[in-house]
LUMFIGU-919450 format. One record per atom (N, C-alpha, C): x, y, z; residue in three letters. Coordinates in steps of 0.1 Angstrom, whole numbers, plus 5000, padded with zeros to 4 digits. Example, Ala and Ser with C-alpha at 12.3 -4.5 7.8 and 13.67 -1.06 7.14 Angstrom:
513249435078ALA;512349555078ALA;513249675078ALA;512849785071SER;513749895071SER;512950005079SER;
// end
This chain:
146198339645UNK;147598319643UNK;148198359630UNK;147098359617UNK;147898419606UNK;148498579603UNK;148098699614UNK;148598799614UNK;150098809625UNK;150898719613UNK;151898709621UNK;153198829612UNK;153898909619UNK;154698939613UNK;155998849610UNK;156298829602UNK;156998749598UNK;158098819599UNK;158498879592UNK;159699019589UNK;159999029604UNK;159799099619UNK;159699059632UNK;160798949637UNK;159998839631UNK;160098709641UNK;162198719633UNK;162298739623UNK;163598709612UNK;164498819622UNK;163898919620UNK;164999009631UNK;165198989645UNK;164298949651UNK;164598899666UNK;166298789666UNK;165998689652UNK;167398589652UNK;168298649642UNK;168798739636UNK;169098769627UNK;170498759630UNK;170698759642UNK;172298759647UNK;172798659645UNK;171698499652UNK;172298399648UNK;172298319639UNK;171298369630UNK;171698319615UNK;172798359607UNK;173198439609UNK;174198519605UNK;175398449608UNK;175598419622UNK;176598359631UNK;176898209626UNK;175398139625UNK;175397999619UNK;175597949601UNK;175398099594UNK;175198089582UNK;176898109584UNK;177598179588UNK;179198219586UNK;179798099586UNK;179497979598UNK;180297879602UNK;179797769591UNK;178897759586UNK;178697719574UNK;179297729561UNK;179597869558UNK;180397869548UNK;181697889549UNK;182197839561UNK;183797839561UNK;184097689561UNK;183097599560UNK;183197439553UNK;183497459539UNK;185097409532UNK;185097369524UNK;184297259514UNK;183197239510UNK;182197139509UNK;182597139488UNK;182997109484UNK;183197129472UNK;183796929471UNK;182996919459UNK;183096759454UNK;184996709460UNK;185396629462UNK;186596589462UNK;186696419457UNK;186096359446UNK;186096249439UNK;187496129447UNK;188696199445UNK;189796159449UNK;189796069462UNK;189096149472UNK;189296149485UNK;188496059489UNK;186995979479UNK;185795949484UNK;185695839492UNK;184995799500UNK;184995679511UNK;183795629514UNK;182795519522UNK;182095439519UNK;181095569530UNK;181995639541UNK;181795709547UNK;180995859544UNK;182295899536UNK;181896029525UNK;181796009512UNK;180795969506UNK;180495899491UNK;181096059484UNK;181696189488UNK;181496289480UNK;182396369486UNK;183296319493UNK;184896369506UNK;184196409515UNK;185496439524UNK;185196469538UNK;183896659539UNK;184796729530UNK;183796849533UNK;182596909529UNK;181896789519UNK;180296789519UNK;180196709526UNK;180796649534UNK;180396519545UNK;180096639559UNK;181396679561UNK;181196769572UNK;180496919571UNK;179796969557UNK;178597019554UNK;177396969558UNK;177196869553UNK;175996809560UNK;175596729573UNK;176996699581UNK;176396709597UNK;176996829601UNK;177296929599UNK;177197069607UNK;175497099606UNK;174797039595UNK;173597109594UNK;172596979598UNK;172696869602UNK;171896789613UNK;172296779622UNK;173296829632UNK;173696859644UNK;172696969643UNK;172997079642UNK;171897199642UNK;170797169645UNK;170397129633UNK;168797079635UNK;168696999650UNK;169396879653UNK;169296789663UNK;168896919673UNK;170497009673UNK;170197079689UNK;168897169684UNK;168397189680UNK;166697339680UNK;166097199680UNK;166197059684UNK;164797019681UNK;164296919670UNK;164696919657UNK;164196879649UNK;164596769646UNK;163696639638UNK;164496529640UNK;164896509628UNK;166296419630UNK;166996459621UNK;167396309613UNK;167996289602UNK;168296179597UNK;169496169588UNK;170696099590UNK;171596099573UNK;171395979570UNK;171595979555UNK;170995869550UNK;172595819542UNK;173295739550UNK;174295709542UNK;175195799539UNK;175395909544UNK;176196049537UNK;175696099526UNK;174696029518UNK;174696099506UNK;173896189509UNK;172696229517UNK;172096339520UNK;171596289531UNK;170296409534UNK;169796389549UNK;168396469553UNK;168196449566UNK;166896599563UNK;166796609577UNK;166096699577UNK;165596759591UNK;163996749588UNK;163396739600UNK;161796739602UNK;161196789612UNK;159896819611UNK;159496869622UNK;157496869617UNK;156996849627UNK;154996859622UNK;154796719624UNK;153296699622UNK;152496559620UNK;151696559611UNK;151296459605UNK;150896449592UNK;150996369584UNK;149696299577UNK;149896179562UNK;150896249555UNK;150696339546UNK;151596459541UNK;152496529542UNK;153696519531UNK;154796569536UNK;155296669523UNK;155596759533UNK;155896899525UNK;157296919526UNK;158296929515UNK;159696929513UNK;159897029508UNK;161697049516UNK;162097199512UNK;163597179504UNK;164097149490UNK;164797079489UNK;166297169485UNK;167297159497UNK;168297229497UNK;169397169490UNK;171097219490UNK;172197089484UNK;172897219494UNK;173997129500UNK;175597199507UNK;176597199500UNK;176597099488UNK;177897129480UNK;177997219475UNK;179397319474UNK;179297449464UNK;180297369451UNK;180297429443UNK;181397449430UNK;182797489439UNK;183497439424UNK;185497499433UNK;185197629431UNK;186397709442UNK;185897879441UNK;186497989427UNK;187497869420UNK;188397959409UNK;189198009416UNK;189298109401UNK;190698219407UNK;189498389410UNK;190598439417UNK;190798589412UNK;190198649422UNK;189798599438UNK;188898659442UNK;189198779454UNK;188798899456UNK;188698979465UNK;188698929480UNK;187698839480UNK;187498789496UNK;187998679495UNK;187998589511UNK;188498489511UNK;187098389509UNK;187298299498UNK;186298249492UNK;185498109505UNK;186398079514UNK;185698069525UNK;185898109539UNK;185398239539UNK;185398339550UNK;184498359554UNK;183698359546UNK;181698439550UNK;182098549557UNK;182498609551UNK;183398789555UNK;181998839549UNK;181198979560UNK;180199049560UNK;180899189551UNK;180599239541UNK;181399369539UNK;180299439531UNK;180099639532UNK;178599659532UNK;177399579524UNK;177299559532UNK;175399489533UNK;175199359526UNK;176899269525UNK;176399129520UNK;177399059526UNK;177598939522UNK;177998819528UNK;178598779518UNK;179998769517UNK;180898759504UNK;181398569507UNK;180898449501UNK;181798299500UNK;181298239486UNK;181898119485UNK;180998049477UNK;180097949485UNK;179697929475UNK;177997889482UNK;177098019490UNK;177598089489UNK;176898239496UNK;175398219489UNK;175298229480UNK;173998259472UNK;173198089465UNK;174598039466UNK;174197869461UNK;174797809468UNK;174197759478UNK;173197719480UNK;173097759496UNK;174497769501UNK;174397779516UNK;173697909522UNK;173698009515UNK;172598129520UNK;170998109523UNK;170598049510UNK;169198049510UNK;168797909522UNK;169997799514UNK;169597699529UNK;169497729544UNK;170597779552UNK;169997889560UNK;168997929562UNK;168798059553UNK;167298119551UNK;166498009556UNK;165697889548UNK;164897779547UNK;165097719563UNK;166097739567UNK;166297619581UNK;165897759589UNK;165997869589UNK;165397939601UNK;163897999597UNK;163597929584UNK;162097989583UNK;161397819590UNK;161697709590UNK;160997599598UNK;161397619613UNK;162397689619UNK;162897699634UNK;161797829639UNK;161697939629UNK;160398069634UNK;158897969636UNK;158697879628UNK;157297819625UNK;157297699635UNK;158097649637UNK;158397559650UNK;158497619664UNK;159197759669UNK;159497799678UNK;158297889687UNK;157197919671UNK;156198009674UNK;155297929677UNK;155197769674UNK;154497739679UNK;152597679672UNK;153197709656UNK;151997719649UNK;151797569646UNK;150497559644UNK;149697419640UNK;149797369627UNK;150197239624UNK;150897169609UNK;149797079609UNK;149697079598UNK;148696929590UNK;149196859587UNK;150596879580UNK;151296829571UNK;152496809579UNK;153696719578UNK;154996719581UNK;155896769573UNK;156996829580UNK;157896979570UNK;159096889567UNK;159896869561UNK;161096779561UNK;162096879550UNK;163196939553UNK;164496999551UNK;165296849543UNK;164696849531UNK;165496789525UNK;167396829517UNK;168196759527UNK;169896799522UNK;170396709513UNK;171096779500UNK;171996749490UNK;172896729493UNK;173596629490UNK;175496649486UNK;175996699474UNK;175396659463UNK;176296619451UNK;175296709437UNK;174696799446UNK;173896899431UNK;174196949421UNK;175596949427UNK;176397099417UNK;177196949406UNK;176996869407UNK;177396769398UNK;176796669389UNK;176596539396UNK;175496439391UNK;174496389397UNK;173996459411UNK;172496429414UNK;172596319421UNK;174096219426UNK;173696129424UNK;173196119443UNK;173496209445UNK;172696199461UNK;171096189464UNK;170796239452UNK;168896259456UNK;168496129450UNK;169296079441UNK;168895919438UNK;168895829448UNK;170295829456UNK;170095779467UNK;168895789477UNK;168495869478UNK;167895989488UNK;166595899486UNK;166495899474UNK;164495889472UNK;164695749473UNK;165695669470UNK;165595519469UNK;165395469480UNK;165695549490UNK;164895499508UNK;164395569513UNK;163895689514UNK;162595799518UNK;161795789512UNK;160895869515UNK;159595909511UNK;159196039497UNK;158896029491UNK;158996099481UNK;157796249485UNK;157896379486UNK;157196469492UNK;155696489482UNK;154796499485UNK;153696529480UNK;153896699473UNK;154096749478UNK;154996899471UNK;156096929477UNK;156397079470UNK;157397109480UNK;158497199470UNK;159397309476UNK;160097409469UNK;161397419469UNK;162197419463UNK;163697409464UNK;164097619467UNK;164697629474UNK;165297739478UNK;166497779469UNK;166997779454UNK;167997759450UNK;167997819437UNK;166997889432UNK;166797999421UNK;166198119419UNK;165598169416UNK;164698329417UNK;163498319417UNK;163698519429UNK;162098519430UNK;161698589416UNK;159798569415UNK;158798519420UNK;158898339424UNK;158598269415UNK;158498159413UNK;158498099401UNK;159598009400UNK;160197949386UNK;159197809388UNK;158697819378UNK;157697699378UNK;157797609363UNK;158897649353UNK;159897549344UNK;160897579343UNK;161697439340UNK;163097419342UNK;163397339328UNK;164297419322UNK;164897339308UNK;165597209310UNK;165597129304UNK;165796979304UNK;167897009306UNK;168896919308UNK;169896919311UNK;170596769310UNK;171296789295UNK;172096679293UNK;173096709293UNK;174596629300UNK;175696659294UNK;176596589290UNK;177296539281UNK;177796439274UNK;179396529269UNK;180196389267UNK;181496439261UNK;181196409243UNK;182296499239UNK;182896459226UNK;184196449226UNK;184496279218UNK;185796249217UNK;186596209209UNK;188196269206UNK;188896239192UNK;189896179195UNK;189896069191UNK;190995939187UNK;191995999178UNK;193495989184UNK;194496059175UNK;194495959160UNK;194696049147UNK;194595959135UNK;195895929131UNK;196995969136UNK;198295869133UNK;199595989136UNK;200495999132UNK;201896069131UNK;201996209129UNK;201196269115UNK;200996399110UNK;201696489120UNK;202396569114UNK;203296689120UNK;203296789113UNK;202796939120UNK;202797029105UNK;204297089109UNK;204097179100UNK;205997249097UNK;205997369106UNK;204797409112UNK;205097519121UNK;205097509135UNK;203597439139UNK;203197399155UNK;202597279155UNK;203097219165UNK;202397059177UNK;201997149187UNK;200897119189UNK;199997129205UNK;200096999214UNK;201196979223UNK;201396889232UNK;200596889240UNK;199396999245UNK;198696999257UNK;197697109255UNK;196497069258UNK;195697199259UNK;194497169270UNK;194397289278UNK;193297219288UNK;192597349297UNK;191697319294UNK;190197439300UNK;189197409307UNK;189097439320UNK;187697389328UNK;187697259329UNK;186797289348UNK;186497169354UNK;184897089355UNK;183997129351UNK;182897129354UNK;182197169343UNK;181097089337UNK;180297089326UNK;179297179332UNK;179397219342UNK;178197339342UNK;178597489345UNK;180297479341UNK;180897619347UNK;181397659334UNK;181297789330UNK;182197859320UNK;183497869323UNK;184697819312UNK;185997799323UNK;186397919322UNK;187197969330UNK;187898119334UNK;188898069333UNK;190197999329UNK;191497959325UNK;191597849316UNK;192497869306UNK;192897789297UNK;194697789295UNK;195197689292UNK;196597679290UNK;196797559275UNK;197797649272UNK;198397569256UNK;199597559257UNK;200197399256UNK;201697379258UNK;202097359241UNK;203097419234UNK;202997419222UNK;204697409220UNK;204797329205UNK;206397299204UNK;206497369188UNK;206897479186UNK;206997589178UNK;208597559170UNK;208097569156UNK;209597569148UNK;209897679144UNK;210997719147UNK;211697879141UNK;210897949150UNK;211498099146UNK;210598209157UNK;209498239157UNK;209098219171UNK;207498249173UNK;207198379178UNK;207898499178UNK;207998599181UNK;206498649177UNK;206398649163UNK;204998679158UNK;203598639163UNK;203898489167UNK;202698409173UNK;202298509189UNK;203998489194UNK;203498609209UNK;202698729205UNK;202898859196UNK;202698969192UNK;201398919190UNK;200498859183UNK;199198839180UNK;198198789191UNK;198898709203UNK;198698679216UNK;198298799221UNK;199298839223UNK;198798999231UNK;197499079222UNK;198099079210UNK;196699159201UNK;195499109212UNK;195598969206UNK;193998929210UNK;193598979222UNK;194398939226UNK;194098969242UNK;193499099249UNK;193899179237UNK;193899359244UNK;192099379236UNK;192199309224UNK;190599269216UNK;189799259222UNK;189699159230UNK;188999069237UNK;188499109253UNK;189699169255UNK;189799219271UNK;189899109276UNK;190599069276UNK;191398909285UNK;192398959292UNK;192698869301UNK;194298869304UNK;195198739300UNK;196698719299UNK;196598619293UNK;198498649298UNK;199298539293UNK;200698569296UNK;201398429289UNK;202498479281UNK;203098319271UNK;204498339280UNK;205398239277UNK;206798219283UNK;206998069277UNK;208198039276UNK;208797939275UNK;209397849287UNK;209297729285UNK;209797629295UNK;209897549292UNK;211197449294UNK;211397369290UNK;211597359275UNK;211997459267UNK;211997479254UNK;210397479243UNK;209597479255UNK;208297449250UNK;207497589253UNK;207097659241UNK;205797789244UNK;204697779251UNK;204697829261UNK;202897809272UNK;202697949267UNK;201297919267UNK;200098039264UNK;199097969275UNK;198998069282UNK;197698109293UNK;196898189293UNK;195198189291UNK;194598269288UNK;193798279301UNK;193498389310UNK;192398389317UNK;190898469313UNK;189798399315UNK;188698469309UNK;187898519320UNK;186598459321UNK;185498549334UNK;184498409333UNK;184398329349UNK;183598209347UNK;182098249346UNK;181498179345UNK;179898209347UNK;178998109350UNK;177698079351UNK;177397929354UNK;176697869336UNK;177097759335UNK;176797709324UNK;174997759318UNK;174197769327UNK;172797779319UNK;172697849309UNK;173597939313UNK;173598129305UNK;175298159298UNK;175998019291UNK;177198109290UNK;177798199282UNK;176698319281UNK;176998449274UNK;177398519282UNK;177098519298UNK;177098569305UNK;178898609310UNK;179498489307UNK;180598459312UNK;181698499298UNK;182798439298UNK;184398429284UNK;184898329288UNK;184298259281UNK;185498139282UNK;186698109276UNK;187398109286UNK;189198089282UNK;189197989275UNK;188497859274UNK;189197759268UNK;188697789257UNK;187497819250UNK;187197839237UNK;187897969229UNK;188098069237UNK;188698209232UNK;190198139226UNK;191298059235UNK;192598019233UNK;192397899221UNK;191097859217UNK;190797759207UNK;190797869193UNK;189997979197UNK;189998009186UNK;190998099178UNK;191898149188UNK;193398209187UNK;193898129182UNK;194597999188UNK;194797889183UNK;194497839164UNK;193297829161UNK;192797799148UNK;193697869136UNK;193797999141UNK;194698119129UNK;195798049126UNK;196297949130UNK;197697949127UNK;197697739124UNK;198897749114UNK;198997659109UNK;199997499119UNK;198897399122UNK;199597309136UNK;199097169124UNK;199797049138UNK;199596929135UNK;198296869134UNK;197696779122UNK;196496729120UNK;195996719130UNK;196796619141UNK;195496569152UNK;194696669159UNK;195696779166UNK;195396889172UNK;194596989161UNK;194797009152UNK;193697089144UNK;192497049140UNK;192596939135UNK;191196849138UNK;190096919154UNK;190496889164UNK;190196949177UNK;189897069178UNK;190697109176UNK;190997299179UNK;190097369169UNK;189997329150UNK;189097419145UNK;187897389147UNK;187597219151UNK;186097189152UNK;185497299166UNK;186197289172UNK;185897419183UNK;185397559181UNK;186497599175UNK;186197749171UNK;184997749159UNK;184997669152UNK;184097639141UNK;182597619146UNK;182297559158UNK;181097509159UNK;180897559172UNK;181597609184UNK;181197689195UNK;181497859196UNK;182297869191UNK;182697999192UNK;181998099190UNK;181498189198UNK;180298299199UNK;178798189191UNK;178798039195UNK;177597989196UNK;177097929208UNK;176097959214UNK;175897929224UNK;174697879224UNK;174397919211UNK;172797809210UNK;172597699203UNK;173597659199UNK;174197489196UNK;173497539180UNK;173797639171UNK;173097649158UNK;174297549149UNK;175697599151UNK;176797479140UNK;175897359145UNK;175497279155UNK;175497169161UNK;174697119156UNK;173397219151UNK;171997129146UNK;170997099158UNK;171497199168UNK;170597189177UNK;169497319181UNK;169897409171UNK;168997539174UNK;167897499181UNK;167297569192UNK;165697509191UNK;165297669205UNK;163897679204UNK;163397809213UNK;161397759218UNK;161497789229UNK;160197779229UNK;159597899239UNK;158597929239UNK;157798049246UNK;157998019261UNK;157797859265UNK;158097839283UNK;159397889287UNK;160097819282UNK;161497839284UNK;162897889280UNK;162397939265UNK;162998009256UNK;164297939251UNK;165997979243UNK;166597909240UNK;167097819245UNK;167397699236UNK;168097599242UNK;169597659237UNK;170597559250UNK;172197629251UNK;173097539253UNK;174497559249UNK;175297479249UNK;176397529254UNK;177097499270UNK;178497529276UNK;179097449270UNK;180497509266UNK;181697389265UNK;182297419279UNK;181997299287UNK;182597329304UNK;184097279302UNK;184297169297UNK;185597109295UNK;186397119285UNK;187697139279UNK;188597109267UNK;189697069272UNK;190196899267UNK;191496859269UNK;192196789259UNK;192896839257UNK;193896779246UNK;195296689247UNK;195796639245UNK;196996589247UNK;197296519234UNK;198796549229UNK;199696489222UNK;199496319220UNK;198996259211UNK;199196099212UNK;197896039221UNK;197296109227UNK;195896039233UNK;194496119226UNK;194896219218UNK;193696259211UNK;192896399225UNK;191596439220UNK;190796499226UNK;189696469232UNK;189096579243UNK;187696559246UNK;187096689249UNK;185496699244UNK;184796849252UNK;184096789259UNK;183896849272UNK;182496849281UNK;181596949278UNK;180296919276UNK;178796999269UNK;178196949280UNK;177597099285UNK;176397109293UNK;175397179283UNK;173797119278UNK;172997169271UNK;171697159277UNK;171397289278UNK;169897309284UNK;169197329278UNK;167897239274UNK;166797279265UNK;165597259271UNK;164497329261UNK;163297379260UNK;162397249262UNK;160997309272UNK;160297229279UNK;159897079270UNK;159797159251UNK;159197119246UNK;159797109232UNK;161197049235UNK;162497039229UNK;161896849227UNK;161796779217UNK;162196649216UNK;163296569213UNK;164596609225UNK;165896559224UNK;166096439222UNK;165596349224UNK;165496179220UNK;165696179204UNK;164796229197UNK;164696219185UNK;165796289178UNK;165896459180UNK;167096529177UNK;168396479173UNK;168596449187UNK;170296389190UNK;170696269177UNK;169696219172UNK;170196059168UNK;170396129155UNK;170296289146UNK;170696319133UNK;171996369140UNK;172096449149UNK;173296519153UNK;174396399154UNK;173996309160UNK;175696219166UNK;175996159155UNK;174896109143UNK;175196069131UNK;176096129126UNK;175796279126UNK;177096349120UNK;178296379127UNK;178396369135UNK;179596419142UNK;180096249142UNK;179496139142UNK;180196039134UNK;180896019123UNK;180096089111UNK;180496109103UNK;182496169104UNK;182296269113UNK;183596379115UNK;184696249123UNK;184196169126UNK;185196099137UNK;185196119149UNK;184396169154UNK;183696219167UNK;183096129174UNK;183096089187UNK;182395989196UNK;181996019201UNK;180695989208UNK;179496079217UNK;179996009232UNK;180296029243UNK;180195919259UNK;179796009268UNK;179395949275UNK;179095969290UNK;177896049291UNK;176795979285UNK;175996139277UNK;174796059292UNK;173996149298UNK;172896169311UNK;172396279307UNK;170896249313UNK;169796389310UNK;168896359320UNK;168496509323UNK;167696509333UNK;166396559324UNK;165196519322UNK;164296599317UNK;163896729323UNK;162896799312UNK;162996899315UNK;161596909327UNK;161297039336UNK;160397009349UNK;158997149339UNK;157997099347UNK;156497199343UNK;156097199353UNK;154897279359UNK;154197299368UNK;153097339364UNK;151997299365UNK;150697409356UNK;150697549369UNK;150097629365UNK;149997739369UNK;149097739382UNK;148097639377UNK;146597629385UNK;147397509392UNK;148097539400UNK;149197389407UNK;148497439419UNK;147897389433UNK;147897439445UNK;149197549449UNK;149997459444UNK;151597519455UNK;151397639449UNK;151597659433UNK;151697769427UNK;151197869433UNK;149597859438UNK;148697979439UNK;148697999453UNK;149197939461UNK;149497929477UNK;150798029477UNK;151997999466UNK;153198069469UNK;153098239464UNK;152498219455UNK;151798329447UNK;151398419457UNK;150298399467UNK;149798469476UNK;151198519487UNK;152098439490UNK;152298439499UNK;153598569497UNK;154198589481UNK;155198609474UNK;153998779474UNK;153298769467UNK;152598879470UNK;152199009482UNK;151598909490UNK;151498979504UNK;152699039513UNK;153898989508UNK;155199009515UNK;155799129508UNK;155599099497UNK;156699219487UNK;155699349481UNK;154599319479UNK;153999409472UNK;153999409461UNK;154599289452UNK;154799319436UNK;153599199433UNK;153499169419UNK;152899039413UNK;154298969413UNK;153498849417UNK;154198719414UNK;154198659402UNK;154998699393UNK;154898629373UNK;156098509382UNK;155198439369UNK;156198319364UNK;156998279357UNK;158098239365UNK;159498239353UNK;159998099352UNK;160798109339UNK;161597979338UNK;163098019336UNK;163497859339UNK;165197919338UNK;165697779330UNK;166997839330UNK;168197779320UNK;168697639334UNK;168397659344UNK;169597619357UNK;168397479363UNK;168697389366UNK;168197289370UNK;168597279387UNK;166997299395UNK;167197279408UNK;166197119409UNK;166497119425UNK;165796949429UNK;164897009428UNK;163597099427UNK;162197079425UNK;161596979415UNK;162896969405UNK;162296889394UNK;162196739397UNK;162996739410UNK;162696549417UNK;161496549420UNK;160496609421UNK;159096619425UNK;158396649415UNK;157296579418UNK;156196589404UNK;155396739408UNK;155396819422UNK;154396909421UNK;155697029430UNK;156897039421UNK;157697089433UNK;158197229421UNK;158497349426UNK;158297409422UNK;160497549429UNK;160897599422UNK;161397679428UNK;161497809431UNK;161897849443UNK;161097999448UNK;162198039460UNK;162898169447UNK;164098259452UNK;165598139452UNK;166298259462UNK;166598329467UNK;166598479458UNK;166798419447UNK;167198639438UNK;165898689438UNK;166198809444UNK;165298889438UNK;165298929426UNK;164398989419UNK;164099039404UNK;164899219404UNK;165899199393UNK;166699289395UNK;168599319400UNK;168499169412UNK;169399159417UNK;170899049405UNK;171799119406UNK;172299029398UNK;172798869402UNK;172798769394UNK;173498629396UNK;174698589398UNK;175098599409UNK;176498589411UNK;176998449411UNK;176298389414UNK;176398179415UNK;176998179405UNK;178498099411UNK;179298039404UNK;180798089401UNK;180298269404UNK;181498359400UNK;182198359414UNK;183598459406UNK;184398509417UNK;183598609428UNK;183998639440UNK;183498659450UNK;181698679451UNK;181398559452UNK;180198569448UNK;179698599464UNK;178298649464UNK;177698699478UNK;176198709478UNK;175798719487UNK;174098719492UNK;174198859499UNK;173498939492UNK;172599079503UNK;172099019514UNK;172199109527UNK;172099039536UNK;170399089540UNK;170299199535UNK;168499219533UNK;168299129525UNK;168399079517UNK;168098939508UNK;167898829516UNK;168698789523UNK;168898709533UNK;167698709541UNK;167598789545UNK;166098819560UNK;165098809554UNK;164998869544UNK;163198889530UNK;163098749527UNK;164098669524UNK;164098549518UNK;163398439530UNK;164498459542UNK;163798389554UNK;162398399557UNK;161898539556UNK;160398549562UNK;159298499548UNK;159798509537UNK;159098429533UNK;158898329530UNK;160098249536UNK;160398079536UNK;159198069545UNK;158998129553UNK;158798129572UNK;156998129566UNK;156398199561UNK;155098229557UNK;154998069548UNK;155798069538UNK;155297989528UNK;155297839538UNK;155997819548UNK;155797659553UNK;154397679557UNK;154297779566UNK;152497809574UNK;151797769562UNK;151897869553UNK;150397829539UNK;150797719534UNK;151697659535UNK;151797519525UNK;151197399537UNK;151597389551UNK;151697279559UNK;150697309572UNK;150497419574UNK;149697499585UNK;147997429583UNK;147197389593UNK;146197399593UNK;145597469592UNK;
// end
């Protein structure tokens, strides 16, 4: 039974994964806090994400479970042992700016243009028809296979806390939700605000910042920023240097008046927080424009600590957090969030991903000291530590082979900046969807999955259950 073509079995369904993967991502599944209910701990459309995908499973067969809405799974095998495959349905909001309709799952040459295309709803897919080939064909399990489903990934996790607090926790197992070969470390992930208490009246003689506000998400590079500003005498000059920058920088951006009040709007390019070199962030770019010119204490306080200490730094060096290691290489700092307001003071949201072998405990307690010092307040600060695998891990050398025999390349081992659920597992490891080469679209505007990507990915989902759970 192990001279099975795998590649085969992916093209015989390839229509209806395709068909199933479409109606999937035309679920708006993106966090809605607002909306939440005892029903949908995380709104209605990662609610109706995740039973579009245990109906599924129910009808092929597999048994299925929700666990409270916050997640759920699909199963299939017998077995003391249980081998997990650990997916999420929630995507990120889709932004601005996009070509396709960001939930269309519109096919245009050779990919599959939504969000969640590539994160997570592509490769999950992938994963649910590599256990329906290995179920349908008929092969022998030792182990039991269990499709473990996310709600709330792309945020605070807090579905897999749920999740483990009444299941079973998997003996191994691979999260479908970052690059091939096999990422076998993952940098640690804290993200905390910083906060400024207005210090009293102060008014400068030129500019008040009544409003400033950039990005939704501590793990997104923001791609828009706006500054509502109350300017004395003519600001003619301030516009003229707006534009400068802008044409500098390659932005786009646009000022106007309203309400007798100057708006400045900057748009930049989002990216996902692990890497945000990758991306321009509007709200830092419009901070540091911003700094040139002479405003009110509260708001300058805000605005130059900004430009001062993040601006083209992304390795937290102003911060006192430099740090690099050979596993995992730089540690990094997104500013996902900037809001300001007149009379209520400031806040940043920091996403920082560090090194396997980063001792953040100790670190932090000289940093917040100083940013005490500044009048700065640390809140809402959570970390996930950082994940390891040894090499000589079974799974490793099982995926290894299996990553091997399929593609024809070596299987090296990589780490990343981006935290998947493998790291809920003590022996859990992540493996693809990207190929090596392919670029990272997760998170951006019209983001997409190659649809050869797609099929490659499936048949080796489809092999790796056999060698991981197969007798």
């Amino acid at each position: 039974m192990t001279n099975i073509n795998w590649m085969e079995e992916v093209e015989k369904r390839k229509e209806d994964l395709l068909g199933d993967l479409q109606k999937f991502l035309q679920i708006k599944s993106v966090l809605d806090e607002e909306n939440r209910s005892e029903d949908a701990p995380f709104g209605q459309g990662v609610k109706e994400a995740l039973m579009y995908l245990l109906e599924l499973g129910e009808k092929d067969g597999f048994t299925s479970k929700n666990v409270d809405s916050y997640g759920g799974h699909l199963e299939m095998g017998a077995g003391d042992e249980l081998l997990g495959i650990l997916c999420h349905v929630d995507v990120v909001p889709e932004g601005d700016g996009w070509t396709f309709d960001p939930y269309g799952g519109e096919i245009s040459d050779g990919k599959i243009y939504a969000r969640g295309a590539i994160d997570d709803k592509g490769p999950t897919m992938a994963a649910y028809y590599a256990m329906k080939i290995v179920k349908e064909l008929g092969l022998p399990l030792s182990k039991r296979v269990r499709m473990i489903i996310g709600t709330d990934e792309e945020s605070d996790w807090r579905c897999v806390e749920h999740y483990f607090s009444k299941e079973e926790m998997p003996a191994m197992g691979f999260a479908p939700d970052a690059d091939f070969p096999i990422i076998y470390a993952e940098k640690g992930i804290a993200d905390y605000d910083l906060v400024w208490k207005p210090s009293g009246e102060a008014k400068a003689s030129f500019m008040t910042v009544t409003k400033f506000d950039s990005g939704r998400r501590y793990n997104m590079v923001p791609d828009f920023a706006k500054a509502i500003l109350e300017v004395e005498g003519d600001h003619s000059d301030l516009i003229q240097q707006f534009d400068d920058y802008i044409k500098k920088w390659e932005l786009e951006g646009k000022c106007y008046v309203e309400s007798g009040d100057l708006i400045l709007e900057m748009k930049g390019q989002s990216a996902h927080g692990m890497e945000p070199d990758l991306g321009k962030s509007a709200g830092l770019h419009l901070a540091n424009f911003l700094a040139g010119f002479q405003m009110d204490e509260n708001a300058a306080s805000f605005i130059q600590f900004i430009q001062k200490t993040f601006f083209q730094d992304s390795r937290g060096k102003a911060m006192g957090f430099a740090y690099s290691d050979e596993i995992t290489g730089d540690l990094t700092i997104n500013v996902g969030k900037l809001h300001y307001e007149e009379g209520k003071g400031g806040r940043l949201g920091l996403n920082m991903r560090y090194p396997v072998t980063f001792d953040l405990d100790e670190k932090k307690e000289a940093v917040w000291k100083k940013l005490e010092e500044q009048g700065i307040a640390v809140e809402n600060f959570t970390d996930s530590k950082p994940h390891h695998v040894e090499e000589s891990d079974p799974l490793i050398q099982k995926l290894k082979k299996v990553y091997e025999e399929q593609t024809g390349e070596k299987a090296e081992l990589i780490s990343i900046g981006g935290g998947t659920y493998a790291r809920s597992l003590k022996s859990g490891v992540a493996f693809g969807p990207l190929f090596p080469g392919r670029p990272d679209v997760a998170h951006q505007k019209d983001e997409y999955m190659f649809l050869e990507d797609l099929f490659r990915a499936t048949a080796l989902y489809a092999q790796a259950i056999f060698e991981l759970a197969g007798e």
